[in-house]
C-alpha positions as CSV (number, residue, x, y, z in Angstrom):
1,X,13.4,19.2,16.7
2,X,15.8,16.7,17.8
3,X,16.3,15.3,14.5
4,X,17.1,19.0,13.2
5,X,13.5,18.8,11.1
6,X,12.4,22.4,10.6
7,X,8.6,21.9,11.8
8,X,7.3,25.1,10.6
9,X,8.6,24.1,7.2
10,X,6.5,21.1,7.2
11,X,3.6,22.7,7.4
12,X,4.4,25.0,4.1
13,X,5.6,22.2,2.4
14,X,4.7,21.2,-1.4
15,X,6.0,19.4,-3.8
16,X,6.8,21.8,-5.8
17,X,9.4,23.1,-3.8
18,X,11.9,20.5,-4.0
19,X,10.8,19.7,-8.4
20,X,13.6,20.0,-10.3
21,X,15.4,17.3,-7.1
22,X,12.8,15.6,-7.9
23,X,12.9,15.1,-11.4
24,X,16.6,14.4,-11.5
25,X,15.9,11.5,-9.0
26,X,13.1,10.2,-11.1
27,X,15.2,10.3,-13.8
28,X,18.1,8.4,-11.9
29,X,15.7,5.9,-10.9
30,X,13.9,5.0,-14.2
31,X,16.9,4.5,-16.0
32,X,18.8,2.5,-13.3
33,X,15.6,0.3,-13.3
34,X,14.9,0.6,-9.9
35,X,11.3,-0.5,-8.7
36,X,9.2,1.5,-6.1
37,X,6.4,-0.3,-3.8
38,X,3.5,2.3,-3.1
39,X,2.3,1.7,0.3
40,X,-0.9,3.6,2.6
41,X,1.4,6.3,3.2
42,X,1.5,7.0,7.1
43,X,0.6,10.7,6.1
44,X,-2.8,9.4,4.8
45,X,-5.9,9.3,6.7
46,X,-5.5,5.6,7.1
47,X,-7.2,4.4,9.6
48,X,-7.2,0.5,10.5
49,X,-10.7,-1.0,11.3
50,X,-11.5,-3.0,14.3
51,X,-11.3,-6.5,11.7
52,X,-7.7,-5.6,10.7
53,X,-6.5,-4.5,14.5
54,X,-8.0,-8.2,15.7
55,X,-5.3,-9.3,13.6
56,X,-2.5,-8.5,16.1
57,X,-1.1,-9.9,18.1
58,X,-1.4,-8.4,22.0
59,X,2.0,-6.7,22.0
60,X,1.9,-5.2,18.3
61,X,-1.2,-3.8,19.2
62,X,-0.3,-2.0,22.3
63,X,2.6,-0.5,20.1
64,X,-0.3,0.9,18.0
65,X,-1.7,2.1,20.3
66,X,1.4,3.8,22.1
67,X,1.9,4.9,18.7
68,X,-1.5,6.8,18.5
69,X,-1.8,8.1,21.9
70,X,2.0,9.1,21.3
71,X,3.1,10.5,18.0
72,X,6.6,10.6,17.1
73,X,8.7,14.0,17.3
74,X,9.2,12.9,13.5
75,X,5.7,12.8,12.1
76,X,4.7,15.3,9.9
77,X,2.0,17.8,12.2
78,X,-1.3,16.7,11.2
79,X,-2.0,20.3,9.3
80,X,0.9,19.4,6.9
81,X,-0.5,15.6,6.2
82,X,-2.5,16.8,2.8
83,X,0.3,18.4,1.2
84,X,2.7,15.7,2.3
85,X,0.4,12.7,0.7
86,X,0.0,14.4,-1.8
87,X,3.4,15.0,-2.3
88,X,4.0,11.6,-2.4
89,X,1.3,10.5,-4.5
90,X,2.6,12.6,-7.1
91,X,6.4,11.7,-7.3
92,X,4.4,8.4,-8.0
93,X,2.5,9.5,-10.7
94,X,5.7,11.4,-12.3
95,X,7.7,8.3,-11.7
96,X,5.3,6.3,-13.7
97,X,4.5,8.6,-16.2
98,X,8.2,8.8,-16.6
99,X,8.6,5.0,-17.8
100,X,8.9,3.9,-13.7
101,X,8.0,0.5,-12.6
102,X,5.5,1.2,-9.5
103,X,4.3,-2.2,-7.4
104,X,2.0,-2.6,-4.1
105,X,3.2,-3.2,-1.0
106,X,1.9,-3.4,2.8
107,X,4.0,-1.5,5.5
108,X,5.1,-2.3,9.1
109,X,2.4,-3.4,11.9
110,X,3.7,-1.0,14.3
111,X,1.5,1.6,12.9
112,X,-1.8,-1.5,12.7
113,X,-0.9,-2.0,9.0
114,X,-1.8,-5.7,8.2
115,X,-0.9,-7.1,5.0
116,X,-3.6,-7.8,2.7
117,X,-6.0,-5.3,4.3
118,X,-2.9,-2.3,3.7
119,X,-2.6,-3.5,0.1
120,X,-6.5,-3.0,-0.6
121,X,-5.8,0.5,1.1
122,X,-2.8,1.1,-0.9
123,X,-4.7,0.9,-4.2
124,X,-7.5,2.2,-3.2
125,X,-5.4,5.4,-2.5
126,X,-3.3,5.3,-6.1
127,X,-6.7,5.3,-7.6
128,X,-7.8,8.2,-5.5
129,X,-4.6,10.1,-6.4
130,X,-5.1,9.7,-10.2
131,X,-4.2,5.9,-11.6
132,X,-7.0,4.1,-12.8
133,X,-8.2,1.0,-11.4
134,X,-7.0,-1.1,-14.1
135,X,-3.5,0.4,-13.8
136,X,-3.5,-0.2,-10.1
137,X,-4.4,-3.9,-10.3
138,X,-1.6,-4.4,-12.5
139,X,0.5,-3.2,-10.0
140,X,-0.6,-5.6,-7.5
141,X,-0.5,-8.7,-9.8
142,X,0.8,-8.8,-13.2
143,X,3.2,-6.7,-13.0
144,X,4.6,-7.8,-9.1
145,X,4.5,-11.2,-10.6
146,X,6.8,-10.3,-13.4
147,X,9.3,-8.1,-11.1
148,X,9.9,-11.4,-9.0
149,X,10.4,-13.3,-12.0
150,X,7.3,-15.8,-11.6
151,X,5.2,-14.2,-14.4
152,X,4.7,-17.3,-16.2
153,X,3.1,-19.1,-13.2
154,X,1.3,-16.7,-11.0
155,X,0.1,-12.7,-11.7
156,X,-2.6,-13.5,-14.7
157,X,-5.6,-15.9,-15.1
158,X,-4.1,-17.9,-17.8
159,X,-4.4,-22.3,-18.4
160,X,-1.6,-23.9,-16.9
161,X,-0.6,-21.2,-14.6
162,X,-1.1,-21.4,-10.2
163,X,-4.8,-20.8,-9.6
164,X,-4.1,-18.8,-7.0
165,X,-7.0,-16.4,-7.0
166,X,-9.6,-13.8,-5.3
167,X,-12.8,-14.3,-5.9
168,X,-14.5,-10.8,-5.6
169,X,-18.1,-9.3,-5.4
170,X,-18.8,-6.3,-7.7
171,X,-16.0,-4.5,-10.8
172,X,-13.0,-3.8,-9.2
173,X,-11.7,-2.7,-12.7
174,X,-14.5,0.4,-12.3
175,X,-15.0,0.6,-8.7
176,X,-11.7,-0.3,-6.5
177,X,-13.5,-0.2,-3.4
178,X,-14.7,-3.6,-4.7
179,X,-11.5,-5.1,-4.3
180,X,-12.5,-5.4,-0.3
181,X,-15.5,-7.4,-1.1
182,X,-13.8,-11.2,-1.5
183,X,-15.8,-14.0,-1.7
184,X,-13.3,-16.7,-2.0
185,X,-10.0,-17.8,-1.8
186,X,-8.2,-19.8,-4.2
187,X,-5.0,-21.7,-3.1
188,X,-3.6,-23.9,-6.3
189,X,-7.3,-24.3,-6.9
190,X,-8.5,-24.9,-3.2
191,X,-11.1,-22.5,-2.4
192,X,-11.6,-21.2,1.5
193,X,-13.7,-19.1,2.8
194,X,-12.4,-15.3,3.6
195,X,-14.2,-15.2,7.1
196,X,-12.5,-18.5,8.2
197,X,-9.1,-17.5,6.9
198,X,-9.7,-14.3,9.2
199,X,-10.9,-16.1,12.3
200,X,-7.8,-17.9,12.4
201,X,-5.2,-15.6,11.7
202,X,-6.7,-12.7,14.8
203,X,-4.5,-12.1,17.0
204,X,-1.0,-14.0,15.1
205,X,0.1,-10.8,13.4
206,X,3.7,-10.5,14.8
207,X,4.2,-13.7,16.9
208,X,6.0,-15.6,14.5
């Protein structure tokens, strides 16, 4: 209310409403080649598990947990959540469809979002909302590679290029949930084992 937000609108809200905005921004966007980085929308029911919380550190953690026991004025109401992620996961979908360039990203910790765990939940969610799984891992390595100019060295399992892999357990490509299950880690070739990796990064998230 502070922020002049018209609650009550939220809750009615669709993305049809606001379409033809929405196309012309698309358009905008697409042909000024501007690139957009998908995230686990805070309007999702995203939930961090007790492995990914472990991961920060004392004081981003109690601002997660200020942030749960105490939602902002400016968060949607949770009735109007649905229509709002899906509102975004479609201007996603028209922005691709549209000749877009979409990429995967994490998000902030304040809300328990850890990198690497938020990315796995970002594409789990664009395959939820209509990519396929294939599309979506493109996102996350091909194509980010090629946006940050490095697509000759890192983004595709190629000779010559970084080995800098993730070994997983099961078809990603059919199943995304897969993507969760790693096995290894490569680093220029050096493999390390997930569970150690983990082990030593609780409770670092936000120190440094």
């Amino acid at each position: 209310k502070d922020l002049g937000i018209d609650m009550a609108a939220l809750e009615t809200f669709r993305y049809e409403d606001p379409r033809p905005a929405a196309d012309r921004l698309i358009a905008k966007l697409v042909a000024r080649r501007v690139v957009l980085v998908a995230t686990p929308s805070t309007t999702e029911p995203y939930e961090p598990s007790p492995d990914e919380l472990a991961m920060l550190s004392p004081d981003q953690l109690q601002r997660y947990q200020q942030f749960v026991r105490e939602r902002p004025p400016w968060f949607p109401p949770l009735s109007a959540m649905p229509a709002w992620n899906d509102a975004h996961r479609r201007f996603e979908r028209d922005f691709v469809a549209a000749g877009g360039r979409l990429l995967i990203g994490a998000d902030a910790s304040d809300f328990g979002v850890v990198p690497g765990y938020a990315n796995h939940a970002a594409m789990i969610a664009l395959v939820r909302a209509g990519f396929t799984p294939l599309q979506v891992i493109r996102f996350a390595t091909a194509d980010a590679a090629a946006f940050l100019g490095a697509g000759d060295s890192i983004g595709t399992i190629t000779p010559g290029r970084v080995a800098d892999l993730l070994i997983v357990k099961g078809a990603p490509d059919q199943r995304i949930e897969d993507i969760r299950n790693i096995a290894y880690v490569f680093k220029e070739g050096r493999a390390y084992d997930p569970a150690n990796l983990r082990e030593s990064a609780k409770g670092q998230l936000g120190l440094h």
